[in-house]
C-alpha positions in Angstrom: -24.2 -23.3 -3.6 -23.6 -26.7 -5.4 -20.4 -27.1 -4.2 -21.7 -26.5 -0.2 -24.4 -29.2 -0.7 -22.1 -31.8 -2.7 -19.7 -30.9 0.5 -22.3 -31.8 3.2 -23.4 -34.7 0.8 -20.2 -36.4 0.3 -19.0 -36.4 4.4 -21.8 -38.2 5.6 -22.8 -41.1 3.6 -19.9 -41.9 0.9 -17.2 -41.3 3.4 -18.3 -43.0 6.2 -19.8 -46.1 4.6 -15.9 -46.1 2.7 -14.0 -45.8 6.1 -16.1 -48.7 8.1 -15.8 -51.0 5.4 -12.1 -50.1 5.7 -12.2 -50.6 9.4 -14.0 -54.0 9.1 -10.8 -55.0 7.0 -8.4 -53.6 9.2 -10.0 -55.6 12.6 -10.2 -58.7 10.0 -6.9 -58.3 9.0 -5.3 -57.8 12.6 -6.8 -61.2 13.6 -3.8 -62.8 11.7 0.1 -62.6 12.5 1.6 -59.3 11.5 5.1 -59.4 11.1 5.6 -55.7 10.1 3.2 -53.7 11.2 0.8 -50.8 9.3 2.0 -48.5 12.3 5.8 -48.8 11.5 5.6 -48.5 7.8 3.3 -44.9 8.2 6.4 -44.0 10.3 8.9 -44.3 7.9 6.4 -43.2 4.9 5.7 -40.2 6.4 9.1 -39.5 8.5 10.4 -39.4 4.8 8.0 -37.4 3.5 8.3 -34.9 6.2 12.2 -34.8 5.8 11.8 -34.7 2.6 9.4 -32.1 1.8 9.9 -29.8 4.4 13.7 -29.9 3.7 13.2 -29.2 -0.1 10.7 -26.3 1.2 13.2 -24.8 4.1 16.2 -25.2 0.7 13.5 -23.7 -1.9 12.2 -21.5 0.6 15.7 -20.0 1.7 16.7 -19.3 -2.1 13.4 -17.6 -3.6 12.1 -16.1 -0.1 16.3 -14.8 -0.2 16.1 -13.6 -4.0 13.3 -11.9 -3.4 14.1 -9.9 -0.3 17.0 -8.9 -1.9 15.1 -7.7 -5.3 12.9 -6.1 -3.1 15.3 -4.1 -0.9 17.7 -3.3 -3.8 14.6 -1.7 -5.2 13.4 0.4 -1.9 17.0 1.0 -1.6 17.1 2.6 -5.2 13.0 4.1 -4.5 14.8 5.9 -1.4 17.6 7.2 -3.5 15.3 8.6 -5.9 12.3 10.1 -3.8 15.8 11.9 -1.5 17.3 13.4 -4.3 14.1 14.8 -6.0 13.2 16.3 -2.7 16.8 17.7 -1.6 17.4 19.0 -5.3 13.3 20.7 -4.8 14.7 22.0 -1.2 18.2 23.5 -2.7 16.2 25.3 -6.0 13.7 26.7 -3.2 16.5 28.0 -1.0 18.3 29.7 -4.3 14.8 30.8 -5.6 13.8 32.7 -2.4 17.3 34.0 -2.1 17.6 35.3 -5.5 14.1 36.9 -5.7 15.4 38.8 -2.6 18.2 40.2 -4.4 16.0 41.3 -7.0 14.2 43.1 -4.3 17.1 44.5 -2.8 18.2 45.7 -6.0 14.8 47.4 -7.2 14.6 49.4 -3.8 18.0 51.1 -4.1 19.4 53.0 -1.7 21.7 50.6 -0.6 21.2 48.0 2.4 20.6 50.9 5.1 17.5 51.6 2.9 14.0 51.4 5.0 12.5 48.7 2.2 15.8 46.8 2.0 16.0 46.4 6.2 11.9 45.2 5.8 12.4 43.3 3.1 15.8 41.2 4.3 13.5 41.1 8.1 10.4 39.3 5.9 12.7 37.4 4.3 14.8 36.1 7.8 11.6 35.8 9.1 10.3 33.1 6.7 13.4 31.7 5.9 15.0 31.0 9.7 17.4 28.3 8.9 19.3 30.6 6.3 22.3 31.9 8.3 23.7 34.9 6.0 23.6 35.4 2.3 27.2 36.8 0.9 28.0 37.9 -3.0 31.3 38.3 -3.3 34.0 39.0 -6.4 37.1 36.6 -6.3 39.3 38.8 -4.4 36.3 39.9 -1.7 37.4 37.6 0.7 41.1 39.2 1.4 39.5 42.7 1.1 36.1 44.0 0.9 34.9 45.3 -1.8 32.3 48.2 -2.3 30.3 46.2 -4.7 29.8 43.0 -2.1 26.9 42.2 -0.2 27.0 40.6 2.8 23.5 39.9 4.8 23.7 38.3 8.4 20.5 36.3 10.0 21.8 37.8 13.7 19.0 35.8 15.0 20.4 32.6 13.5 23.8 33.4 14.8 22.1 34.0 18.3 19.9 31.6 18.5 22.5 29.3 18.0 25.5 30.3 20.1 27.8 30.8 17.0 29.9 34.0 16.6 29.7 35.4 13.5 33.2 35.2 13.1 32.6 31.7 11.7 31.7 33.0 8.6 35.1 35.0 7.4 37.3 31.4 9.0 35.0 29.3 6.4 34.9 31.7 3.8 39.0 32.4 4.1 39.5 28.7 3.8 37.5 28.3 0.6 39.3 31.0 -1.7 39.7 28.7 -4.5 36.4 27.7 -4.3 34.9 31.4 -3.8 36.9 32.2 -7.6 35.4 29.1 -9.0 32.4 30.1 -8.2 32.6 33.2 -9.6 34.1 31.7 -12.9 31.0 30.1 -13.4 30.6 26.9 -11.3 28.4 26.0 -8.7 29.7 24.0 -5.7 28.7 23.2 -2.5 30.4 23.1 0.5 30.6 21.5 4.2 30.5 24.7 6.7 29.4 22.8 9.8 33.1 22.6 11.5 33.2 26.0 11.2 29.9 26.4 12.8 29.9 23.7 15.2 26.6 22.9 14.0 25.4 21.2 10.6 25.6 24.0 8.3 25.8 23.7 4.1 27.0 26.4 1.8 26.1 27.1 -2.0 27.9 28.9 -4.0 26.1 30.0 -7.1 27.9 32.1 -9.9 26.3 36.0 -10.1 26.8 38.1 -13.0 25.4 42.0 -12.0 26.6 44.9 -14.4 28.9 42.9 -15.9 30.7 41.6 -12.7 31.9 38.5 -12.0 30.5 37.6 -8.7 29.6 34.5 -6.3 26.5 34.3 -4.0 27.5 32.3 -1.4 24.0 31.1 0.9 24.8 29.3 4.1 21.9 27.8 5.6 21.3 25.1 8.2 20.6 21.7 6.7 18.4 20.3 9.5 15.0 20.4 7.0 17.6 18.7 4.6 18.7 15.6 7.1 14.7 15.8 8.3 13.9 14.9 4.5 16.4 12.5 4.6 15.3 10.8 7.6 16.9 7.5 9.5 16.4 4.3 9.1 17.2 0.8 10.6 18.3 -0.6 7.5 19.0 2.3 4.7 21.4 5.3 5.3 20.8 8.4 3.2 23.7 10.7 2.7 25.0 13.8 0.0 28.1 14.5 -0.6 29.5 17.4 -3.2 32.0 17.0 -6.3 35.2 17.2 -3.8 33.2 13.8 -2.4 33.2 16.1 1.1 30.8 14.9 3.0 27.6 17.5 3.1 24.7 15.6 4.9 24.7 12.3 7.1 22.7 10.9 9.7 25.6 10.6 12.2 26.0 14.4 12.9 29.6 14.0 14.2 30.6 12.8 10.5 29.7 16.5 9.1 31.2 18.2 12.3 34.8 16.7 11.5 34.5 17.7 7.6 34.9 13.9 6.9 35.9 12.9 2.8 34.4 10.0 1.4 37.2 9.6 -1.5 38.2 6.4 0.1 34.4 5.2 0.1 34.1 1.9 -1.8 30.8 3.2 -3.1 32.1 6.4 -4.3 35.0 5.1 -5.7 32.6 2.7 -8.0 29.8 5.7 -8.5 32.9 8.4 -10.0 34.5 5.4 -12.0 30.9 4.3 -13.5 29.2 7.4 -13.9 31.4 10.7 -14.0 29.5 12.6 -16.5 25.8 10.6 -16.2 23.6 12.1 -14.1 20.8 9.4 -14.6 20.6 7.3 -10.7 22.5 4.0 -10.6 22.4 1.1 -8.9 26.1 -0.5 -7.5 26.9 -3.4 -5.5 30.0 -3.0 -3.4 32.2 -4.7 -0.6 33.3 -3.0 2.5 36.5 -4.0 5.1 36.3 -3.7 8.3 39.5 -3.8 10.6 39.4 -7.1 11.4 39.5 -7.7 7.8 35.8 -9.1 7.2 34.0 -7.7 4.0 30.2 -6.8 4.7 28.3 -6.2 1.2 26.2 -3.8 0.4 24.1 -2.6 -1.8 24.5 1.7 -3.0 22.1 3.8 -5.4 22.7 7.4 -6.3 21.5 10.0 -8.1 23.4 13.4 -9.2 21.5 16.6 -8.9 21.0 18.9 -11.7 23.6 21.5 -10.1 26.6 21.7 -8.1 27.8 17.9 -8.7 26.2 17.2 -5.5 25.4 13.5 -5.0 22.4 11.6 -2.9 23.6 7.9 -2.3 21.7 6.0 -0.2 23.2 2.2 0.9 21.6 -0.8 2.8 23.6 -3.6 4.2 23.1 -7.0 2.6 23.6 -9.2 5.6 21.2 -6.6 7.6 18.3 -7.4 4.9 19.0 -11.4 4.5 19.2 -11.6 8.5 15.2 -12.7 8.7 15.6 -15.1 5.5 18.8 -17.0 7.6 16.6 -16.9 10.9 13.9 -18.4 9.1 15.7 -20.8 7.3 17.5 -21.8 10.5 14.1 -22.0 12.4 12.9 -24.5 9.3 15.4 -26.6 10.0 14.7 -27.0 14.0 10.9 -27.1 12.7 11.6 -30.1 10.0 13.4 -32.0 13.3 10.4 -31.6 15.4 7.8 -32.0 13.1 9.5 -35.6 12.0 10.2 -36.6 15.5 6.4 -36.0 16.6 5.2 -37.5 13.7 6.7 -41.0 14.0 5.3 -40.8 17.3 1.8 -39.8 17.0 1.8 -42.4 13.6 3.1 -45.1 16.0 0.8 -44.2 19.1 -2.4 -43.5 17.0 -2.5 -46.1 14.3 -2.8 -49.0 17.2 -6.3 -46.9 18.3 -9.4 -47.8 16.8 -11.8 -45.6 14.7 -14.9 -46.7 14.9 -15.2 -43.9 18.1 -13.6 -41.4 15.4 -16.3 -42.1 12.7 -19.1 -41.7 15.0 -17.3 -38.1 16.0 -17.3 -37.0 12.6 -20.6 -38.0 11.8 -22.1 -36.1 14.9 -20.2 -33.2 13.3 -21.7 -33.4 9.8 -25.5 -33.6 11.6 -24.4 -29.8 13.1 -22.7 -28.6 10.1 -26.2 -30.1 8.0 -28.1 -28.0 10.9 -26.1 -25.1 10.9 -24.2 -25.4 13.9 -20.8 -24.3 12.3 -19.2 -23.5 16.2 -19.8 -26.3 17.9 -17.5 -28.1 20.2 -18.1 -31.5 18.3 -16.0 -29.9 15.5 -13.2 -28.3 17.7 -12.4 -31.4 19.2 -12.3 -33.3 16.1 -8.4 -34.8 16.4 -6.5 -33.7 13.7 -3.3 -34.8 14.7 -3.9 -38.4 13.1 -1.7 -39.4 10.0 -4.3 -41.1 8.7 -7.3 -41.1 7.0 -9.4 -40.5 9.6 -7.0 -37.5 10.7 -7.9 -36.2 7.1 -11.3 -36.7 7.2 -11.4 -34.5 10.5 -8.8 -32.2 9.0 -11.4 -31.8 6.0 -14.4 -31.4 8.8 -12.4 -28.3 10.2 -11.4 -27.0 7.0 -15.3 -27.4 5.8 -16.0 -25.5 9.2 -13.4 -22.7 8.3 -15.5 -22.1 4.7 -18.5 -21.7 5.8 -18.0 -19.6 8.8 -15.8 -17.7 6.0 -18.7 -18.3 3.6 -21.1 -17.0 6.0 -18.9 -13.8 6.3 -19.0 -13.1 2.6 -22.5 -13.9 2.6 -24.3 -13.8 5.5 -24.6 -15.4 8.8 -28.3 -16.1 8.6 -28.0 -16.9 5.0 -25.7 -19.3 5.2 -27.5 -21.1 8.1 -30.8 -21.1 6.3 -28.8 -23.1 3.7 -27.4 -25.4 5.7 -30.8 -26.3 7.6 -32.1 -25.9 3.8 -35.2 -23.8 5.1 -34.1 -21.2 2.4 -36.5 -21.3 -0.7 -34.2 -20.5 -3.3 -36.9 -19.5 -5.6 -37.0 -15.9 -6.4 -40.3 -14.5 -4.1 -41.8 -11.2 -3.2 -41.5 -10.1 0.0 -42.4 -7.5 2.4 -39.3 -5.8 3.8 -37.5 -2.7 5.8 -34.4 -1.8 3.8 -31.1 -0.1 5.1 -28.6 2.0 3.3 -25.7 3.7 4.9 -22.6 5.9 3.6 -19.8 7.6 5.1 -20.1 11.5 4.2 -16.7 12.8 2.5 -15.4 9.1 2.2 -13.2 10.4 -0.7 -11.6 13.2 0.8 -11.0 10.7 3.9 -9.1 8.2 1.3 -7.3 11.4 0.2 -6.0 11.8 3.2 -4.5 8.0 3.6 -3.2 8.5 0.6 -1.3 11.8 1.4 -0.1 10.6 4.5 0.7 6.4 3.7 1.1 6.5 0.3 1.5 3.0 -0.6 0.8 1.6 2.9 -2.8 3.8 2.1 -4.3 0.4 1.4 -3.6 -1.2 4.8 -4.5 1.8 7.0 -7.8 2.4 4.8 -9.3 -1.1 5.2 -8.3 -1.1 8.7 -10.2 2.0 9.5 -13.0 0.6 7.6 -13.0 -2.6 8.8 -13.5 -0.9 12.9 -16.1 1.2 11.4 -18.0 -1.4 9.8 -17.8 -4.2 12.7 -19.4 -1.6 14.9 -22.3 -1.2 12.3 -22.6 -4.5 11.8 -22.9 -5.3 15.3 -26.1 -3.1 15.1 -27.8 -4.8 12.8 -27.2 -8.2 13.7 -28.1 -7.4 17.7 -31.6 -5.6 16.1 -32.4 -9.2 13.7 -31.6 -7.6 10.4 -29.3 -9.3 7.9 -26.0 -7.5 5.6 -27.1 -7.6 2.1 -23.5 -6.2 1.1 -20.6 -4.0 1.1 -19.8 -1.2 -1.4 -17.3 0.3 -0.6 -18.0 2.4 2.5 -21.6 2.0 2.0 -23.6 -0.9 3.5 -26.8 -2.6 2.4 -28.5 -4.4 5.2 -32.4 -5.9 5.0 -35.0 -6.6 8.0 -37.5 -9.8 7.0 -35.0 -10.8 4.6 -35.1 -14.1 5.3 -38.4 -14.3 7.4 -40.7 -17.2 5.9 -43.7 -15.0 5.4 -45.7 -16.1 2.3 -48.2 -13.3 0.2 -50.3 -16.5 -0.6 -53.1 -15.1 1.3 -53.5 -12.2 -0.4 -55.2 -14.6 -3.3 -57.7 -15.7 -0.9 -61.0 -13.6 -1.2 -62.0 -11.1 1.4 -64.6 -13.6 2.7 -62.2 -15.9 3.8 -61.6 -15.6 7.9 -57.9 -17.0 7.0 -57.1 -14.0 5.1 -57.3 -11.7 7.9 -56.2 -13.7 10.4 -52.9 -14.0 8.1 -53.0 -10.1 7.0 -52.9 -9.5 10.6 -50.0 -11.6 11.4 -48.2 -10.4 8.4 -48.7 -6.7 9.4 -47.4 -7.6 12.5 -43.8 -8.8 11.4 -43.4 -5.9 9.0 -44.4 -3.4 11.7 -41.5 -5.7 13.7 -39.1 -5.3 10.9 -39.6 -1.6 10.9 -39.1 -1.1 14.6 -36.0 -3.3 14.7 -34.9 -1.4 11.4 -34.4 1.7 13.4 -33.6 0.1 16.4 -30.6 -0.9 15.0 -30.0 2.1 13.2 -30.7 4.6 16.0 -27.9 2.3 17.5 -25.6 3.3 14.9 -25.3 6.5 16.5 -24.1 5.6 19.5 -21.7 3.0 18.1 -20.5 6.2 15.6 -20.1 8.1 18.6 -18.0 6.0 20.6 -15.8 5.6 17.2 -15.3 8.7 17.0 -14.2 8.9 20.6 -12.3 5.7 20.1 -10.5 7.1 17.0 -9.3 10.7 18.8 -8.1 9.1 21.6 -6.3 6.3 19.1 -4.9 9.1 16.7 -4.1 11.2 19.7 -2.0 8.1 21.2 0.3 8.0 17.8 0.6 11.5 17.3 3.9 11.5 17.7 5.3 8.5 16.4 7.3 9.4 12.3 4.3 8.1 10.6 1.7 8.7 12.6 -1.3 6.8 11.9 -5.0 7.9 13.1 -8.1 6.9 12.6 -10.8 10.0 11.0 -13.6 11.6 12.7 -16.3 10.7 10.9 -20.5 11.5 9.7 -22.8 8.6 8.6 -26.2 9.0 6.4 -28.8 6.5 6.7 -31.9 5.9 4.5 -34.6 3.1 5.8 -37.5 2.3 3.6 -40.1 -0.3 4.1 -42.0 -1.9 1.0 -41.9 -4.9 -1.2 -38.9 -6.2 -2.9 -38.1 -8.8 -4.8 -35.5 -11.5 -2.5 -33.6 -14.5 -3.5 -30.5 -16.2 -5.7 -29.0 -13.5 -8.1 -25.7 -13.8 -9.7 -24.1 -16.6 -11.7 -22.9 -20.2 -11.7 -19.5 -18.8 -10.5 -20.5 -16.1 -8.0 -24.3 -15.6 -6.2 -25.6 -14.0 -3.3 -29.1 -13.8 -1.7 -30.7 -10.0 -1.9 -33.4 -8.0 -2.4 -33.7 -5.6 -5.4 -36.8 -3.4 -6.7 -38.1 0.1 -6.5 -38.0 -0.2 -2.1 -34.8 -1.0 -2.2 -34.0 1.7 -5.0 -36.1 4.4 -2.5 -34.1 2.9 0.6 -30.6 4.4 -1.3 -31.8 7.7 -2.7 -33.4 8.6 1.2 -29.7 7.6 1.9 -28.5 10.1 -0.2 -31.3 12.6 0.8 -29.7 12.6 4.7 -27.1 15.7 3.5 -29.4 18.2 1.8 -31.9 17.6 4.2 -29.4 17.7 7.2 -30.2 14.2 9.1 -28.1 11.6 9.8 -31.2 9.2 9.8 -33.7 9.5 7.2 -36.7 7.1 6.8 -39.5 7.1 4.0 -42.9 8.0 4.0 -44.0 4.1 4.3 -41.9 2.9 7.1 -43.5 6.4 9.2 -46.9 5.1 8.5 -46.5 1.5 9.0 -45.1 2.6 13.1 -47.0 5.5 13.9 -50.2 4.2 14.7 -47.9 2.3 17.5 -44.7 4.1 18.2 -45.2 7.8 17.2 -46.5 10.0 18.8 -49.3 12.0 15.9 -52.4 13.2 15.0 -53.6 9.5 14.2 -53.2 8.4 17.6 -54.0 11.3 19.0 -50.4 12.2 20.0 -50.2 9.3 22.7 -49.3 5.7 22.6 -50.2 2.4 24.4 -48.1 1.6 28.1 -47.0 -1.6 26.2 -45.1 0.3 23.3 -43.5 3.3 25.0 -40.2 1.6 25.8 -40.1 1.5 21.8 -41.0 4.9 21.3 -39.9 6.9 18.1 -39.6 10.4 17.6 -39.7 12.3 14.4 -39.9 15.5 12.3 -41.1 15.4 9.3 -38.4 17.3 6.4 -40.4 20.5 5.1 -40.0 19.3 1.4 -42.1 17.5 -0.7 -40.4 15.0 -3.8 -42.2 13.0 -6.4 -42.3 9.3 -5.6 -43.8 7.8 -9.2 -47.2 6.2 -8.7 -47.4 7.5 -4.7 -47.8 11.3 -5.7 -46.0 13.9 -3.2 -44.2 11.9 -0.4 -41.9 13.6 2.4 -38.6 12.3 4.6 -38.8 12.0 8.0 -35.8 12.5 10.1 -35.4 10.4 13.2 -34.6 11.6 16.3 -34.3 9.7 19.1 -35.7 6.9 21.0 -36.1 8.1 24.7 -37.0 4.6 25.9 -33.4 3.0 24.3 -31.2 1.0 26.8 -28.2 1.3 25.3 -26.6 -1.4 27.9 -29.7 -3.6 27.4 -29.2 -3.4 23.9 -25.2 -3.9 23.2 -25.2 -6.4 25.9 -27.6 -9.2 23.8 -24.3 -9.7 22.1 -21.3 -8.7 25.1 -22.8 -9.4 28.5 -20.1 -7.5 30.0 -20.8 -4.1 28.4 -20.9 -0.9 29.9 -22.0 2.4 28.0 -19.9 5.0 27.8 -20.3 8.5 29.5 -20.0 11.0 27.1 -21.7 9.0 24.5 -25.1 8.4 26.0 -26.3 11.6 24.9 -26.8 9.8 21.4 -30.0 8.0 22.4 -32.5 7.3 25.3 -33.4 9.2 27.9 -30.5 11.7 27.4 -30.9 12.0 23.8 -31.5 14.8 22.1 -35.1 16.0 21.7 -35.9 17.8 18.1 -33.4 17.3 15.4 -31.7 20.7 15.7 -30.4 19.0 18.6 -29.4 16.5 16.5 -27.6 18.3 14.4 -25.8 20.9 17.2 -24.5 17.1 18.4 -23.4 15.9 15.6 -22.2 18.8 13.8 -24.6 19.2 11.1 -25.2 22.9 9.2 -29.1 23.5 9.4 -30.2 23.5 6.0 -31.9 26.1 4.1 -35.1 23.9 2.7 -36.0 26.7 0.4 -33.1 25.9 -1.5 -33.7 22.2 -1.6 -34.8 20.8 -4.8 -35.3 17.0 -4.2 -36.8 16.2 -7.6 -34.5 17.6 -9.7 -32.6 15.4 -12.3 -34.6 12.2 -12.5 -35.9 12.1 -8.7 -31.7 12.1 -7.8 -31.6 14.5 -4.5 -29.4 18.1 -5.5 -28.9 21.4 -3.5 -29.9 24.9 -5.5 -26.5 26.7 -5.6 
């Protein structure tokens, strides 16, 4: 706060009474013979300074912004690599685990194949396991002539399904004899069946030792889920190959068709010199040729699974990755050209104008910014252009603009407008309030939820969910006169009267005194106000939640089918309100402060928050803000269930929770959940801050004439269980609100 006023001090009079008495020297000097001119020499300062700082910036610029692209795509290149092979080597153990535990089952039912249990158990397993095409075991010499001991198990629906004759299977298995005995030596391999089948199609060839035989269980299954998990990519290509360096898996299909070997691969040349018997990932820059003879670099990781010497590499192009960085740098330079050439012209045009006109400009502008008039025009067209001091001065006006309409976003608008104007007493004071709390119900499960689908881009999606949510919510409470205390996380704080100058002075005054009344009555007045505009706001809420929600199906409905697609949650608020006296002013430090309220209301205003779920509300308000309205705006026994002509557009209807609590030194209290204002104009309302709104159809059922009517309604709309308030306990543990199990 210091720092705002020194600001607002130091503009007006030291700067201004500096830059006239600089001005009066300037017109005195210019009355004399000037042989090299102020105008040319800021030219060629600043021409130099511009060549010469925004070329060291474009050079400087080019080599760290170039460094660390290349850091950082080296390391997503390698991150790729990793997360590929530990989910490939997760898919290949699942396909062997499910295979082998049929086997087991086939072998426990007996019989033979024809059995009734072996048919229904091989039909379960096709059935769950559709991209497995057959499941062979074989001895070394199977493959020229069968053997009674070998089991061959066909997926016909596969082979069906995808217009392959079964024949495929004896072709690949006769052309892989050697690797069939290997196999059944003790090694696992994998192999590249897809020219065989037309169609990408992997092979895995585990050893299989039953009764003391020497076998090979060779599973051929469709690697689609594999090149799904792989995915493609602008930039980095994920690909496997096994320990003949055949290829196995690659996003350009037509490489596995042709049975393509990647001996000659600069990569794998360089991975099976560095790292024949290391299974740990490493990281390997490389060169390739192309036919004109032009080497491209690159950049390879890979990883060795755990079995079959089968490889993940995954590469990404260096030229690809540095493309923006040369762009940039190349844009720089065309930038540093203009720049220069526009500044020795606005230096030479300008510094012949006077600035007595400029002065008087920026000292209109420091009378709105002392007054709180952050927006106004006089600001906007302050000239910065100038390469002078009086371009820096309006420069500095803008910038102090920019921090305090920034500063009024951390803070608040109306806070930071009262301090401005310095009509905020910044004295600590009691004062007579409505308080609002607000939460999102399941927030944790929704950030779950980001993070399972975005993992590290979580962050981004999170805050930008939030930050719709909240501007909607905000916009209710600044349209309805209340004032954001704060943010925690997805819960805001927001206080009606907070900054109202309303002093308790007169409640020293003795009863005798006519002034007392007169300024009870007035004071009764603007906390009934407060109330109404409390819920006013808040009833608004749910209409603004409602369109969100709208809003957010139709936007995660729109995206649903890109790779990542990102969508925004359906969502259920709470919202406690309590009126009562709190303490309101400066709190915090020397380094960080913020006006707010604290106290026992503003304690009560966050546990009926927290009371909305048990009590199954979505707006809950306390036993004080009820009785300061419902003389005026309720319809109850006190006013004989009726209410003035004047006050029925404001009209607020309640039930009252069927649970008493505790409230210490108030005795038994009750909630009362609101539930609807049937005189609300939605358009009136929304449209004190966007003239053209319009409300939206299948939203105005939230409030106003079309609201609901008793809060079961309220509940059937919004998706809220009835609760069962003989189970509801809401003084148990230290007056915190629980639920009986």
């Amino acid at each position: 706060m210091e720092a705002t006023a020194k600001l607002n001090g130091k503009e007006k009079p030291s700067g201004s009474a500096d830059l006239k008495n600089e001005s009066q020297t300037n017109s005195f000097t210019h009355t004399t013979q000037v042989t090299f001119p102020i105008g040319v020499k800021l030219a060629i300062i600043i021409g130099f300074i511009v060549l010469v700082s925004l070329g060291s910036v474009t050079v400087l610029n080019s080599h760290f912004i170039g460094e660390d692209v290349q850091i950082t795509a080296e390391n997503s290149n390698l991150s790729i690599n990793t997360r590929a092979s530990s989910t490939v080597e997760d898919k290949l153990s699942t396909v062997r685990s499910n295979v082998f535990q049929l086997l087991d089952l086939l072998n426990v039912a007996g019989g033979g194949r024809n059995a009734a249990i072996a048919r229904q158990a091989e039909a379960f397993f096709f059935e769950r396991n559709q991209d497995i095409a057959s499941i062979f075991i074989l001895s070394a010499d199977s493959i020229s002539r069968r053997n009674s001991t070998d089991v061959r198990i066909m997926n016909n629906r596969f082979f069906i399904s995808n217009e392959i004759d079964t024949g495929a299977m004896d072709s690949f298995l006769n052309s892989q004899e050697n690797a069939v005995r290997r196999s059944a030596g003790g090694e696992t391999i994998a192999l590249n069946a897809s020219p065989y089948f037309e169609m990408p199609v992997m092979s895995l060839l585990f050893p299989y030792r039953e009764n003391g035989r020497e076998q090979t269980c060779i599973i051929t299954f469709s690697i689609e889920t594999i090149s799904d998990i792989l995915g493609t990519d602008s930039v980095n290509t994920t690909f496997i190959i096994n320990d003949s360096d055949e290829l196995l898996c690659h996003p350009e299909t037509e490489r596995i068709l042709r049975g393509e070997s990647l001996k000659n691969d600069p990569l794998v040349i360089e991975m099976r010199r560095n790292n024949q018997n290391n299974n740990d990932s490493r990281q390997i820059p490389y060169k390739v040729q192309d036919e004109n003879g032009k080497k491209s670099r690159y950049y390879g990781a890979y990883e060795k699974l755990s079995f079959g010497d089968i490889v993940i590499l995954t590469t990404v192009p260096f030229d690809t990755i540095l493309e923006g960085v040369r762009t940039t740098r190349k844009n720089n330079i065309y930038l540093t050209c203009i720049v220069f050439f526009l500044s020795i012209m606005f230096v030479l045009i300008f510094s012949r104008l006077g600035i007595s006109r400029h002065l008087r400009k920026l000292t209109e502008a420091a009378d709105e910014i002392k007054n709180g008039n952050f927006d106004t025009d006089i600001i906007t067209n302050l000239n910065t252009n100038r390469r002078d001091e009086i371009g820096v001065l309006n420069q500095s006006t803008k910038d102090e603009r920019e921090f305090l309409n920034l500063f009024a976003k951390f803070t608040n608008r109306g806070v930071a407008k009262a301090i401005a104007r310095k009509e905020i007493d910044f004295d600590p004071h009691l004062k007579d309030v409505t308080i609002f709390f607000s939460d999102i119900r399941g927030f944790t499960a929704i950030s779950d939820g980001f993070k399972n689908r975005f993992a590290n881009d979580s962050p981004r999606e999170i805050i930008a969910f939030l930050n719709d949510y909240m501007s909607r919510m905000v916009n209710c409470i600044t349209l309805s006169h209340g004032n954001v205390d704060k943010f925690e996380g997805d819960a805001i704080m927001a206080v009606w009267g907070l900054l109202r100058d309303d002093s308790l002075d007169f409640e020293k005054l003795p009863d005798s005194d006519s002034a007392k009344k007169e300024q009870q009555e007035l004071h009764e007045k603007h906390k009934k106000e407060d109330a109404l505009n409390a819920i006013t706001g808040t009833i608004a809420m749910r209409y603004a939640l409602m369109k969100y929600n709208k809003d957010a199906e139709l936007f995660t409905k729109a995206h649903e089918n890109e790779p990542l697609a990102q969508y925004k949650p359906h969502i259920k608020i709470g919202c406690g309100l309590n009126s009562g006296r709190a303490t309101c002013g400066i709190m915090g430090s020397e380094d960080k402060m913020e006006y707010t309220a604290i106290g026992d209301a503003v304690n009560f205003a966050s546990r009926t928050e927290s009371s909305n779920k048990p009590c199954g509300t979505d707006i809950l308000i306390t036993e004080d803000t009820y009785n300061l309205l419902k003389n005026d705006y309720i319809r109850c026994k006190e006013n004989g269930f009726s209410i003035a002509e004047e006050n029925k557009p404001f009209e607020i209807v309640v039930e009252m929770i069927p649970v008493e609590f505790e409230v210490k030194g108030k005795g038994a209290q009750h909630f009362y959940g609101v539930v609807n204002m049937p005189g609300f104009d939605i358009e009136a309302f929304f449209r004190q801050g966007d003239p053209d709104f319009t409300a939206d159809k299948d939203c105005i059922k939230a409030v106003g004439a079309e609201g609901p009517k008793s809060l079961n309604e309220v509940r059937t709309m919004l998706g809220i269980p009835i609760p069962e308030f003989e189970k509801v306990n809401l003084n148990e543990e230290e007056n915190k609100i629980q639920v009986k199990k």
